[in-house]
SEZABA-283484 format. One record per residue (C-alpha): residue number from 0; residue in three letters; x, y, z. Coordinates in Angstrom, 3 decimals, always signed. Layout:
N
ATOM|NUM|Ala|X|Y|Z
...
! end
This chain:
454
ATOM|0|Unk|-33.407|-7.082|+22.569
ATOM|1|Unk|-31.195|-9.640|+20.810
ATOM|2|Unk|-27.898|-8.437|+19.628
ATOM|3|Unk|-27.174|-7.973|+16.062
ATOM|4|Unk|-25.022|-10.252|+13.883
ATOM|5|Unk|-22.074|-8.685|+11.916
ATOM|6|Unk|-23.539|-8.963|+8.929
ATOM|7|Unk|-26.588|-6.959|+10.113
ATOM|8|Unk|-24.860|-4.325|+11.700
ATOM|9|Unk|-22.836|-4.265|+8.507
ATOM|10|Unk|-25.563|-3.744|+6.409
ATOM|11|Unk|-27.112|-1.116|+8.382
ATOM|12|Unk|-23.990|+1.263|+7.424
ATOM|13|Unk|-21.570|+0.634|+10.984
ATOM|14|Unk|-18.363|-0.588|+10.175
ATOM|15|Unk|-17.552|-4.110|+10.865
ATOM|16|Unk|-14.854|-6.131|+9.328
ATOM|17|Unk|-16.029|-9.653|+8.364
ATOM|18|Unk|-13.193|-11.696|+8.356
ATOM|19|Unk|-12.195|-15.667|+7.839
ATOM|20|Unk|-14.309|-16.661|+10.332
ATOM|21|Unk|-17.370|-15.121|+8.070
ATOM|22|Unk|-16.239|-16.109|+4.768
ATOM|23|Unk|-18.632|-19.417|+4.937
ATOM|24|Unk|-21.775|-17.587|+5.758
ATOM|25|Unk|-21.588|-14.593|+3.087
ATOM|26|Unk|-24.646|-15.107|+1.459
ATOM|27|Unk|-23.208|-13.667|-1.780
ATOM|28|Unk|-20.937|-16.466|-2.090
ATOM|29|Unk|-22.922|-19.263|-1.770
ATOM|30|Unk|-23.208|-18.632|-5.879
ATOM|31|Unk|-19.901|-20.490|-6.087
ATOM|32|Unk|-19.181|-24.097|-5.268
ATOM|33|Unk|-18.204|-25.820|-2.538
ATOM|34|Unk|-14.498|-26.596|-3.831
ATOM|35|Unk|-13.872|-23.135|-4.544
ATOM|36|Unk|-15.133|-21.771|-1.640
ATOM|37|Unk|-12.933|-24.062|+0.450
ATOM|38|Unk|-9.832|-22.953|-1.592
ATOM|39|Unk|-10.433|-19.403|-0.795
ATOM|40|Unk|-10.748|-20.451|+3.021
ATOM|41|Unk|-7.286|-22.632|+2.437
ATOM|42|Unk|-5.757|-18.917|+0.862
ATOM|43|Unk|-7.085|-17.070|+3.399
ATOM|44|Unk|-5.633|-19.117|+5.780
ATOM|45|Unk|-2.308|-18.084|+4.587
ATOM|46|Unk|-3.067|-13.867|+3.688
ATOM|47|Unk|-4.960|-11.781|+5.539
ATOM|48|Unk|-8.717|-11.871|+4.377
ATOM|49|Unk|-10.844|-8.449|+5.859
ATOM|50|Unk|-13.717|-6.911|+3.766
ATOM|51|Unk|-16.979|-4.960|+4.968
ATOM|52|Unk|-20.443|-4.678|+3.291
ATOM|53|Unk|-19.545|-1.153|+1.354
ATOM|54|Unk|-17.285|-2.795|-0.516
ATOM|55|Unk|-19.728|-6.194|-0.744
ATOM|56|Unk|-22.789|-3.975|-1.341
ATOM|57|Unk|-21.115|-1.165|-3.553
ATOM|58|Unk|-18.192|-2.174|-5.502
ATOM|59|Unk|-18.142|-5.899|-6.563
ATOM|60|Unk|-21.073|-7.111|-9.107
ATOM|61|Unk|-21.755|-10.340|-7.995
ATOM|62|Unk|-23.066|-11.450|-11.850
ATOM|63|Unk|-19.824|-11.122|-12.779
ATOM|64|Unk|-17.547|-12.958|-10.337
ATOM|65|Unk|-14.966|-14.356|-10.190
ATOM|66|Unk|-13.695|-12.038|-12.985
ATOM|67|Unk|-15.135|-8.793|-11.315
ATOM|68|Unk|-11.613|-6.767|-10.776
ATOM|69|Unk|-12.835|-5.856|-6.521
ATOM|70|Unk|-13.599|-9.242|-6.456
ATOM|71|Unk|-10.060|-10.017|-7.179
ATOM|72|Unk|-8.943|-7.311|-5.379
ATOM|73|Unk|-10.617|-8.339|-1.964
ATOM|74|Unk|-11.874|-12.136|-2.095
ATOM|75|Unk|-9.025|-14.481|-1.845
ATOM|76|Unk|-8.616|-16.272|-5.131
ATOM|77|Unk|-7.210|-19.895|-5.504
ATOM|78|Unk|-4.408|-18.849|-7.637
ATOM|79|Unk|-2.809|-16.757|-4.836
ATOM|80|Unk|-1.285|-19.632|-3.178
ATOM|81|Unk|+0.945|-22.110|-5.558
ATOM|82|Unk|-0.200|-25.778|-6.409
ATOM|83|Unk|+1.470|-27.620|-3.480
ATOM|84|Unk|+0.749|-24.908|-0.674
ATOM|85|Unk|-3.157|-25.007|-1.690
ATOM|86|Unk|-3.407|-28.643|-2.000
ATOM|87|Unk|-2.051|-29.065|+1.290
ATOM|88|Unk|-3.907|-26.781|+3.046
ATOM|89|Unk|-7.353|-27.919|+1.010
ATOM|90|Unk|-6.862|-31.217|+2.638
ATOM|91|Unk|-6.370|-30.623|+5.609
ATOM|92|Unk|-9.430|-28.347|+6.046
ATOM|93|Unk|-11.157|-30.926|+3.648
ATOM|94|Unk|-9.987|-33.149|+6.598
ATOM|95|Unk|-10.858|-30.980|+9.552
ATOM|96|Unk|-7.434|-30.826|+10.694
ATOM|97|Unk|-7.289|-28.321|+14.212
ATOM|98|Unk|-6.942|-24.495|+14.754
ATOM|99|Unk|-3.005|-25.453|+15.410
ATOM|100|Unk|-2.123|-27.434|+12.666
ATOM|101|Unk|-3.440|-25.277|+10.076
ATOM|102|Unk|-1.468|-22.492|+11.931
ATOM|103|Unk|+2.295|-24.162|+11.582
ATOM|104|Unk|+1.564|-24.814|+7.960
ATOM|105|Unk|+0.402|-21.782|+7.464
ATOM|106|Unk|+3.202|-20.165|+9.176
ATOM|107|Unk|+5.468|-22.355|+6.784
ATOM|108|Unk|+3.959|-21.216|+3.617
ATOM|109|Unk|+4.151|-17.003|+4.812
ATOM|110|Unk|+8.165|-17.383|+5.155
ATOM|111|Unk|+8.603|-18.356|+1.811
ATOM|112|Unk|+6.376|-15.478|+0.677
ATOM|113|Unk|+9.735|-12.826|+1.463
ATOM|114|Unk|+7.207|-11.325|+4.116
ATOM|115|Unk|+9.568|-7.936|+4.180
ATOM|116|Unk|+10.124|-7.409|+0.627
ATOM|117|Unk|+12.347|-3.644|-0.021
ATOM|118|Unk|+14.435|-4.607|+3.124
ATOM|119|Unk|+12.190|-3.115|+5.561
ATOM|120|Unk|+13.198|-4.381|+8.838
ATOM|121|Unk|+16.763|-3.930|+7.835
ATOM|122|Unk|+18.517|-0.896|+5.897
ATOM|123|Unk|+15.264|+0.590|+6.537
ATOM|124|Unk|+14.914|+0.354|+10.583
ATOM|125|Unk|+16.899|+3.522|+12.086
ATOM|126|Unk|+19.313|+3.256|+15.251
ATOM|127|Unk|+20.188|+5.484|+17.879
ATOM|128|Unk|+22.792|+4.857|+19.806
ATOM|129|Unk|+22.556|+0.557|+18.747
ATOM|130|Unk|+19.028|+0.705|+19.599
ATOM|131|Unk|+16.402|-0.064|+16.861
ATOM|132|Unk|+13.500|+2.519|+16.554
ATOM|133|Unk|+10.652|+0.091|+16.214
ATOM|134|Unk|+8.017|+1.451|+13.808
ATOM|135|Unk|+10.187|+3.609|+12.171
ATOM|136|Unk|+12.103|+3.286|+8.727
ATOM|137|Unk|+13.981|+6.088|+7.524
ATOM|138|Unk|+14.960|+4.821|+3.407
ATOM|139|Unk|+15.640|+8.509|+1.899
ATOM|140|Unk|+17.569|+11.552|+3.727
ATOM|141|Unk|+14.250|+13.715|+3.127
ATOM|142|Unk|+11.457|+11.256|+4.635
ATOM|143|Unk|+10.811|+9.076|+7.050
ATOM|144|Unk|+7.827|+6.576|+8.030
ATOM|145|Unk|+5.819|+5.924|+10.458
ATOM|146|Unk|+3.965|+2.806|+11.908
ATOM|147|Unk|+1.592|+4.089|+14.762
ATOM|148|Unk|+0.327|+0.796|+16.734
ATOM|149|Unk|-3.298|+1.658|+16.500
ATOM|150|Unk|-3.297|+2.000|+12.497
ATOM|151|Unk|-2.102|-1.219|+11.885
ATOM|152|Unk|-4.952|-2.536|+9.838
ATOM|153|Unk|-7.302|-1.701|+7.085
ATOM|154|Unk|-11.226|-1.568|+6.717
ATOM|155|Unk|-10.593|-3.935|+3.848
ATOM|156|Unk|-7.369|-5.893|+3.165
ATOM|157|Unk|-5.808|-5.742|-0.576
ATOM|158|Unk|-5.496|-9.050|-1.810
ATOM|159|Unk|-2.056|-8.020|-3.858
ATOM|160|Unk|-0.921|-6.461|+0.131
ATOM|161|Unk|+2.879|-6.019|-0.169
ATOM|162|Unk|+2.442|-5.578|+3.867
ATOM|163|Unk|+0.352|-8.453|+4.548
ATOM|164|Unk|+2.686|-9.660|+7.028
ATOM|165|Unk|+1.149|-7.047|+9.844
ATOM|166|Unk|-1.803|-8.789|+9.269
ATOM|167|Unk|-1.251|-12.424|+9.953
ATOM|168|Unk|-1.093|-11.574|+14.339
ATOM|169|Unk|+2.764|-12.919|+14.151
ATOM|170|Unk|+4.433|-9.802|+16.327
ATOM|171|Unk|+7.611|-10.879|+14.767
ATOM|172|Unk|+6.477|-9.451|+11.279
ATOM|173|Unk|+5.300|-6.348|+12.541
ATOM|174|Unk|+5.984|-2.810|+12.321
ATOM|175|Unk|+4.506|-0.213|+14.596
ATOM|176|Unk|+5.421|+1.857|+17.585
ATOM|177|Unk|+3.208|+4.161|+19.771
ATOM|178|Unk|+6.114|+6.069|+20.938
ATOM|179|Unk|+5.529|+9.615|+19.522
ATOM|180|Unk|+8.337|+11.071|+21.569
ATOM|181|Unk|+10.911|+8.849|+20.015
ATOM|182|Unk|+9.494|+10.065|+16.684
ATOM|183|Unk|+9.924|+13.339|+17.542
ATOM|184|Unk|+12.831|+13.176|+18.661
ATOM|185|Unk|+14.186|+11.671|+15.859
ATOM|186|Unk|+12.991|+13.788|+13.653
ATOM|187|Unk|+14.193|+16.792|+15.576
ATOM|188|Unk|+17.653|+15.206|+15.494
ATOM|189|Unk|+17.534|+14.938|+11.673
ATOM|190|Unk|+16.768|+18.603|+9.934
ATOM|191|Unk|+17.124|+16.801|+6.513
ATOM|192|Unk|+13.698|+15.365|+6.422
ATOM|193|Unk|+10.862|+17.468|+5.544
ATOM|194|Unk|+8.581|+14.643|+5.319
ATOM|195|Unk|+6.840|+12.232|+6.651
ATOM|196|Unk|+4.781|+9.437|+6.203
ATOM|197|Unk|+2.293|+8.107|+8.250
ATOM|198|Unk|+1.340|+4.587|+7.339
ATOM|199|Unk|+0.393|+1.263|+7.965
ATOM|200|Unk|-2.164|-0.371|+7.786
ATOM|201|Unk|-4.237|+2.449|+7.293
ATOM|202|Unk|-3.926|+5.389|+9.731
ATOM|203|Unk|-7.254|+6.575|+9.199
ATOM|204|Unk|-8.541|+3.380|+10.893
ATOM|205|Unk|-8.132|+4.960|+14.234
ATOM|206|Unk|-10.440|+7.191|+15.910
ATOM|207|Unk|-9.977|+10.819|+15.132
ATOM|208|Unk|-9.007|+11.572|+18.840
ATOM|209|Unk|-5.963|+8.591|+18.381
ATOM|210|Unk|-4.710|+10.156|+15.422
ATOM|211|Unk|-4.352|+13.765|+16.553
ATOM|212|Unk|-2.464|+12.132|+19.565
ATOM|213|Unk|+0.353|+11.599|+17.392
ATOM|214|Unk|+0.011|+14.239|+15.123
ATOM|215|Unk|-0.290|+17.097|+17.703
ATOM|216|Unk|+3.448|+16.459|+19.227
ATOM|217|Unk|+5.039|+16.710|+15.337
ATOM|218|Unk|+3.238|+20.650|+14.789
ATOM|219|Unk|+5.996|+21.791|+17.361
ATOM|220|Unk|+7.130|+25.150|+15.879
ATOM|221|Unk|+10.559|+23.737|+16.647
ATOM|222|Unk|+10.222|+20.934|+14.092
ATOM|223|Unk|+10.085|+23.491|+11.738
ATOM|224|Unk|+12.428|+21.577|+9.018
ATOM|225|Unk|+8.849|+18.879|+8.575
ATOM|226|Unk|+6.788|+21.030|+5.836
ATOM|227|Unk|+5.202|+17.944|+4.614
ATOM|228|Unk|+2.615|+15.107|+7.055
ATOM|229|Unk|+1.590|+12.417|+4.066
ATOM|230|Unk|-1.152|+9.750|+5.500
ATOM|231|Unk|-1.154|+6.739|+3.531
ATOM|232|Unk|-4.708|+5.477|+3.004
ATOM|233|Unk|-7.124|+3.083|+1.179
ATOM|234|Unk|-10.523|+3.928|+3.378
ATOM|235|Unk|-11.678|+6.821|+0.632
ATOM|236|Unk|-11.982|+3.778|-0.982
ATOM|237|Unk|-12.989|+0.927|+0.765
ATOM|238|Unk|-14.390|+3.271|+3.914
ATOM|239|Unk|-15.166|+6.700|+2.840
ATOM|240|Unk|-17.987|+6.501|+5.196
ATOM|241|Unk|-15.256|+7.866|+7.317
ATOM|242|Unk|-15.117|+11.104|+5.986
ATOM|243|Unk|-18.998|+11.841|+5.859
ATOM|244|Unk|-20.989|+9.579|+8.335
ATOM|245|Unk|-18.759|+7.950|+10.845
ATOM|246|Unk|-19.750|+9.165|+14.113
ATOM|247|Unk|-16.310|+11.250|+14.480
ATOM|248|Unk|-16.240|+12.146|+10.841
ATOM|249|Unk|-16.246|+15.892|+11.409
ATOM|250|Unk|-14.261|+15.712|+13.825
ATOM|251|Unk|-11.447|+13.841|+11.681
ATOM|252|Unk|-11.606|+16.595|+9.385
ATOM|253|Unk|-11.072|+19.148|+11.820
ATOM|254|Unk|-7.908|+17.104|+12.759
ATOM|255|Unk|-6.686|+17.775|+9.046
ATOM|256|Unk|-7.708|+21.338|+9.465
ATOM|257|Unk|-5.564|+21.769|+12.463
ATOM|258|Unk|-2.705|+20.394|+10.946
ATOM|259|Unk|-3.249|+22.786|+7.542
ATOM|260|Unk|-3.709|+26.097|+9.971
ATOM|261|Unk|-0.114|+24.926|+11.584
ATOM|262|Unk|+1.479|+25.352|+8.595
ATOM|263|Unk|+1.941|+22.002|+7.531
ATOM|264|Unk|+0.917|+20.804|+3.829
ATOM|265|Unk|-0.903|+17.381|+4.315
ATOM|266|Unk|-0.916|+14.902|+1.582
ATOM|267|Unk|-3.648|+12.082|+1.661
ATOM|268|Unk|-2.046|+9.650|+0.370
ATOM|269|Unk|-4.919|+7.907|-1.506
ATOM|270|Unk|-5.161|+4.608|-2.505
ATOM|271|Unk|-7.206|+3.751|-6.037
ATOM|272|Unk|-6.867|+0.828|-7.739
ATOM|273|Unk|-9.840|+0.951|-10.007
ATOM|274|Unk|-12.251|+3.528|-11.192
ATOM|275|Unk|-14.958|+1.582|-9.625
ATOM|276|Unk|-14.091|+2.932|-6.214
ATOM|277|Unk|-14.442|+6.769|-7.248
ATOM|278|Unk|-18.142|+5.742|-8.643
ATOM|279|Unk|-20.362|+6.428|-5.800
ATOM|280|Unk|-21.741|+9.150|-4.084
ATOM|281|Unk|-20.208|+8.827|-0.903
ATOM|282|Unk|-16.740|+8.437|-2.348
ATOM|283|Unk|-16.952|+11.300|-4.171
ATOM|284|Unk|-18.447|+13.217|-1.382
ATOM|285|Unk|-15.341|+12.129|+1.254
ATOM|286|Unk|-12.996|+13.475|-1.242
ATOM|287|Unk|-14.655|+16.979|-1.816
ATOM|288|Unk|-14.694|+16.891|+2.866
ATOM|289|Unk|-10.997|+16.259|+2.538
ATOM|290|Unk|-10.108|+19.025|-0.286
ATOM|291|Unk|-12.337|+21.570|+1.821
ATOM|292|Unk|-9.884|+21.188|+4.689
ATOM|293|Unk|-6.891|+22.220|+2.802
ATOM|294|Unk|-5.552|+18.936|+2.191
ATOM|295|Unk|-3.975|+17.670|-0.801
ATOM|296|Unk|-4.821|+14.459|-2.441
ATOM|297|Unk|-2.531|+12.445|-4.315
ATOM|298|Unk|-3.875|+9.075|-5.880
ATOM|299|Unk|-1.333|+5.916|-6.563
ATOM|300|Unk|-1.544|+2.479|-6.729
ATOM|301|Unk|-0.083|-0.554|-7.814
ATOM|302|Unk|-0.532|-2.290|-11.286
ATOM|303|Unk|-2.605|-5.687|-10.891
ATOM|304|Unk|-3.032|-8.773|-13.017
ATOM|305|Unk|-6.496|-9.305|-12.617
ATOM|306|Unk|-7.661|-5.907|-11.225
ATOM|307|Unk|-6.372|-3.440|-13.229
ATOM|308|Unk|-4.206|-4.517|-16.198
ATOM|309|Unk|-5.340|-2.777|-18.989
ATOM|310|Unk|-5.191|+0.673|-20.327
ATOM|311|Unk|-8.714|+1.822|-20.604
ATOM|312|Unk|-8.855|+1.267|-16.736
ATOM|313|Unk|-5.977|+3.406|-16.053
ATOM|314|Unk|-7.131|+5.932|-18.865
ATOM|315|Unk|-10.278|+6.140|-17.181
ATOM|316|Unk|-8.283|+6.285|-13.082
ATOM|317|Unk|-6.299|+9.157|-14.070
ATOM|318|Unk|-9.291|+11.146|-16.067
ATOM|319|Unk|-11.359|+10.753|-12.857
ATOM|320|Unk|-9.018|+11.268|-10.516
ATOM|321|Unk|-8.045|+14.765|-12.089
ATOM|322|Unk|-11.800|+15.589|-12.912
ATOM|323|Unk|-12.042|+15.084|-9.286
ATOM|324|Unk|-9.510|+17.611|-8.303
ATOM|325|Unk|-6.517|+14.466|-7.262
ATOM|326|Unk|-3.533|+14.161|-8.328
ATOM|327|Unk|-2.096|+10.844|-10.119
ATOM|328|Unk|+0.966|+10.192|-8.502
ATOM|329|Unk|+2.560|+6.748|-8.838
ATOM|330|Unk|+1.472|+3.441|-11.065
ATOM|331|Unk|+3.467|+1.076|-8.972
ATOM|332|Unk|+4.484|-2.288|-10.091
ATOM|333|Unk|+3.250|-5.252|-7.612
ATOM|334|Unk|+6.011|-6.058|-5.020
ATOM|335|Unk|+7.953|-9.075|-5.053
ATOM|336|Unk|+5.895|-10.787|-1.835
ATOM|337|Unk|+3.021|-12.851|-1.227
ATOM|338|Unk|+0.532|-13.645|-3.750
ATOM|339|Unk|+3.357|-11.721|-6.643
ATOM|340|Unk|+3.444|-14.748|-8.896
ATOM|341|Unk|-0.624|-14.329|-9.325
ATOM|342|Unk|-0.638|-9.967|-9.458
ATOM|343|Unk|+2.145|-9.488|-11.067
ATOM|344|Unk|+2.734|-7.906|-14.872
ATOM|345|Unk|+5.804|-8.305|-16.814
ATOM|346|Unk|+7.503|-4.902|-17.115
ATOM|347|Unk|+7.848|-5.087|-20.866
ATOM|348|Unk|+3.869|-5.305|-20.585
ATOM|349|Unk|+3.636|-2.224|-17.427
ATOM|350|Unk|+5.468|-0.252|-19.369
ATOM|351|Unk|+2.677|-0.904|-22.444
ATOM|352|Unk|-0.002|-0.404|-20.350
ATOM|353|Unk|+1.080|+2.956|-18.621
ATOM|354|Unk|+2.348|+4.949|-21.627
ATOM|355|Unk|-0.690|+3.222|-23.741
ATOM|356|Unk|-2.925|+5.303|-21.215
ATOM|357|Unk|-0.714|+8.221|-20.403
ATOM|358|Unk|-0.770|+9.193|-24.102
ATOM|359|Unk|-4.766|+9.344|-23.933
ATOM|360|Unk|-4.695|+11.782|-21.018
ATOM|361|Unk|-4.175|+15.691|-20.542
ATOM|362|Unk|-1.309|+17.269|-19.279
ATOM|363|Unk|-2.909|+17.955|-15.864
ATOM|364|Unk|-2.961|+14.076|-15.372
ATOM|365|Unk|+0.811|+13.533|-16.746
ATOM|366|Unk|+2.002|+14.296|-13.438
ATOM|367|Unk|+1.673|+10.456|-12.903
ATOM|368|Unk|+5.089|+8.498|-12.650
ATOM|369|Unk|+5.455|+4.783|-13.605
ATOM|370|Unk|+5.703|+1.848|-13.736
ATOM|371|Unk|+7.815|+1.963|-10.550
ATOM|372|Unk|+9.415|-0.436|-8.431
ATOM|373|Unk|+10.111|+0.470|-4.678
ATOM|374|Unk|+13.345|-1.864|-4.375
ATOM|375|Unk|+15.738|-1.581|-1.475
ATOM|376|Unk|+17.911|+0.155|-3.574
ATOM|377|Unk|+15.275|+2.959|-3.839
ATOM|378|Unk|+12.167|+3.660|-6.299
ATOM|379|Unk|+12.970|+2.642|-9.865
ATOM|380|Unk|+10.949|+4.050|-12.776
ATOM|381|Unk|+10.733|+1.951|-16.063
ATOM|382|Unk|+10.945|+5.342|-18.752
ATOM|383|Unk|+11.026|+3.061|-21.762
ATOM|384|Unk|+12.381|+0.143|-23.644
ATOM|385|Unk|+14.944|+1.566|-26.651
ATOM|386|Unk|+15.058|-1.540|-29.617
ATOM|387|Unk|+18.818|-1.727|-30.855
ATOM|388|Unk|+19.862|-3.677|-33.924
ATOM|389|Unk|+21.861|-6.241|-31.619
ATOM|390|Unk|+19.900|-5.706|-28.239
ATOM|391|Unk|+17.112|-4.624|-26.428
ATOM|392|Unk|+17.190|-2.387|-22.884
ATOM|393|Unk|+14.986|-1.411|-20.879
ATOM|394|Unk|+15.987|+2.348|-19.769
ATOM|395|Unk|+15.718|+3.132|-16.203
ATOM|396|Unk|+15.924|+6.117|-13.648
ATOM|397|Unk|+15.861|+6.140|-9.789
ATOM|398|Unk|+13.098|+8.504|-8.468
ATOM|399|Unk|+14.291|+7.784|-4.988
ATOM|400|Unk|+16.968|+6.635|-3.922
ATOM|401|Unk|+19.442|+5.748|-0.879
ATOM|402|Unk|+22.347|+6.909|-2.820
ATOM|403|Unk|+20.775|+10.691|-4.048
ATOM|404|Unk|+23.871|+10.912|-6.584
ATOM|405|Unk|+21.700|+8.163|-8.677
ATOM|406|Unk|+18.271|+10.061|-8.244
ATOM|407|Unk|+17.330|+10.951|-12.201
ATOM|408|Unk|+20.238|+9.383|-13.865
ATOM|409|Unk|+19.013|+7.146|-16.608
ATOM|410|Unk|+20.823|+3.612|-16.580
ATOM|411|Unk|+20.096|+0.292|-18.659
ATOM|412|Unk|+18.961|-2.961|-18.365
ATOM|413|Unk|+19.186|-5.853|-20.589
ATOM|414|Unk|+15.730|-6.363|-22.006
ATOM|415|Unk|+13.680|-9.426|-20.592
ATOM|416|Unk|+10.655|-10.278|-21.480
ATOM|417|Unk|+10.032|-11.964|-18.184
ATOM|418|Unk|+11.179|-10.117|-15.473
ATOM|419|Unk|+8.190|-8.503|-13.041
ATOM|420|Unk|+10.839|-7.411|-11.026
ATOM|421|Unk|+13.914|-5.481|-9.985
ATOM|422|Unk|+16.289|-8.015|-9.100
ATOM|423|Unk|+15.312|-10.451|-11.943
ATOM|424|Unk|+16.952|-7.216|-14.455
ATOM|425|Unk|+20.827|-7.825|-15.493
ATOM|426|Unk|+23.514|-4.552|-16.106
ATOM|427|Unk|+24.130|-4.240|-19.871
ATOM|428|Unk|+27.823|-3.730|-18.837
ATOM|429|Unk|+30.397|-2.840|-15.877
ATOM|430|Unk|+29.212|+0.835|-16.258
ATOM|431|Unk|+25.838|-0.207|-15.134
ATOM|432|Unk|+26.808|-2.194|-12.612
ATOM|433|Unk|+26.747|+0.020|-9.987
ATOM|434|Unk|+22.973|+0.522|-9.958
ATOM|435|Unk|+22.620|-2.845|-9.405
ATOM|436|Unk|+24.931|-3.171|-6.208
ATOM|437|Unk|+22.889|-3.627|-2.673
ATOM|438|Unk|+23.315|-1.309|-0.231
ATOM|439|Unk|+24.564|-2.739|+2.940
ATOM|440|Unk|+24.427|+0.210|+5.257
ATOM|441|Unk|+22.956|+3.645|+5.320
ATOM|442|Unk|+23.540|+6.619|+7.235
ATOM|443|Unk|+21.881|+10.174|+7.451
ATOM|444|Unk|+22.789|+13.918|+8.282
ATOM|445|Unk|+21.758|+14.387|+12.124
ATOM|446|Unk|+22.197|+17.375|+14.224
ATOM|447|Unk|+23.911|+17.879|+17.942
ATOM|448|Unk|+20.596|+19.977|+18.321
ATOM|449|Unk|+17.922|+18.796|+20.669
ATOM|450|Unk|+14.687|+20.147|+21.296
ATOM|451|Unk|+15.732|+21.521|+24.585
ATOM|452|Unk|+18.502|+23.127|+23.229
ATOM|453|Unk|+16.108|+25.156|+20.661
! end
């Protein structure tokens, strides 16, 4: 019997990534020309390019391409590299140049794409005693995050990926541990966080069996102080074949169960970016599984030139969502990394977009927040722009932050048409400043306590 190709077994409903090495013989993109199709290969060099035939069979229309927003959202798109970095790389593929030269330029072009935007593998990292906890950032007193080795990729990759750097193979970028003990122990240590995050990647990439391995240790009755396990996930909608037909399916609900019946509330963190991906069948059956466990889901995403960038799509995300019994959490503006100069949205324009749609929704779906940035200061929410005879501001309020004195105090920014991010905002005055000030070290409450001693 003659094995099957990818694509086949792709087709047939098992999941199999299809990668760069694919990209040439997707029949659905033989449509576009040659040139283009070598430009995405020169992009996808650089980012991460993963996709599987749910998303190819179920969620892009091919008649409209390249316009159609999962297109965008999955395909790598010419744009996503600037002029010089494309050029350089379409020549020398144009050229046949090797598997090693096309990997130092590459390299090149992903440090000057801020790789670890937020300072991640900084402020974030937590120490005990001078040693770094790999696969662990700790950015607020109340929750921590965690990077478990075997979740460290996606069923699909997000074009507009503010971690693509965990998905480029360079170890240096990386974040992930498989040291549940040290996580424990941590969190034992610190009786101020009631939270945390498991992330990635995408956690629900592993096998059922993996992920109760390092859930089990944290539903010790002596980490009673964690009321709150979040997973941070895109598969219900790029995989929600996980939930309903994967071979260990049931059993990954049962895994959510048994973390529910300990006590714990468990938020899926979902993932939506478009109402596309709540359309089928399946993805609406995966989310009903999950809510019949006792889990909690909470929908955010990121705000997307190209994707998402207009308010009937949001309108239509949130009215879904709810309908659907999630919860709109978080319209996040796109990070300042990788491809940002191709996703991003002016904030003047975010901020149009979100309350254009969040005035066309019920109160059930105002519990959204946004447009927020996740700086390394903390998360900053754009609540409006006020229009002054001699200036404009935007007015701002930290949702999060490192320094919980400034959690919910409004503060202003000079208006800018411009800015997409953070750091591109000036103070209005010397009052302000402070807001604006990086953090250069942060510490949090611990306890003498250990786990033997309780």
């Amino acid at each position: 019997m003659t094995q099957k190709s990818s694509w086949e077994n792709c087709v047939q409903g098992v999941y199999q990534p299809l990668t760069l090495r694919q990209l040439d013989r997707l029949p659905h993109l033989q449509r576009l020309s040659p040139d283009l199709r070598l430009a995405m290969k020169a992009v996808a060099t650089v980012l991460p390019f993963r996709v599987n035939s749910y998303v190819i069979d179920q969620l892009i229309d091919w008649d409209a391409i390249p316009d159609d927003p999962i297109f965008q959202l999955t395909f790598p798109q010419p744009g996503m590299l600037k002029k010089p970095h494309l050029d350089r790389l379409y020549s020398l593929l144009k050229a046949g140049a090797s598997e090693e030269t096309l990997h130092h330029v590459a390299q090149k072009i992903r440090a000057e794409l801020n790789p670890h935007p937020g300072a991640q593998m900084t402020l974030n990292v937590p120490s005990v005693d001078g040693q770094r906890l790999a696969g662990i950032q700790h950015s607020y007193a109340e929750t921590v995050l965690f990077f478990p080795s075997p979740g460290q990729t996606c069923h699909a990759y997000c074009t507009y990926c503010f971690r693509w750097a965990q998905f480029v193979g360079d170890d240096n970028l990386k974040m992930a541990s498989s040291e549940v003990d040290t996580l424990k122990t941590y969190l034992a240590s610190h009786p101020a966080v009631t939270d945390l995050l498991v992330t990635g990647g995408d956690p629900l990439i592993m096998k059922a069996s993996v992920l109760f391995r390092f859930l089990e240790p944290l539903l010790d009755p002596r980490l009673e102080h964690l009321t709150t396990i979040r997973i941070g996930t895109k598969s219900l909608a790029y995989w929600p074949q996980r939930f309903v037909t994967d071979t260990d399916a049931d059993e990954l609900l049962g895994v959510f169960e048994r973390i529910v019946n300990a006590g714990k509330h468990l938020a899926i963190m979902a993932h939506y970016s478009h109402p596309v991906e709540l359309s089928t069948r399946i993805a609406r059956e995966a989310v009903q599984r999950i809510q019949r466990t006792g889990a909690l889901i909470r929908a955010q995403a990121p705000l997307i030139h190209h994707v998402n960038d207009r308010v009937d799509v949001w309108r239509s995300l949130w009215k879904t969502e709810v309908h659907l019994g999630i919860i709109p959490y978080y319209m996040f503006q796109a990070r300042d990394t990788g491809a940002h100069h191709y996703f991003s949205v002016p904030l003047t324009q975010a901020y149009q977009i979100f309350r254009g749609a969040y005035r066309q929704v019920s109160g059930l779906a105002r519990t959204v927040r946004g447009p927020v940035m996740s700086t390394e200061l903390g998360k900053v929410l754009v609540d409006g722009i006020v229009e002054r005879r001699d200036r404009s501001m935007f007015v701002l309020r930290f949702l999060q932050a490192r320094n919980a004195d400034w959690v919910g105090r409004p503060f202003f920014a000079a208006y800018d048409s411009k800015a997409t991010w953070f750091s591109e905002l000036q103070p209005i005055n010397e009052e302000t400043q402070e807001f604006f000030t990086p953090i250069t070290k942060t510490s949090w409450p611990t306890s003498v306590q250990t786990l033997e001693d309780a």
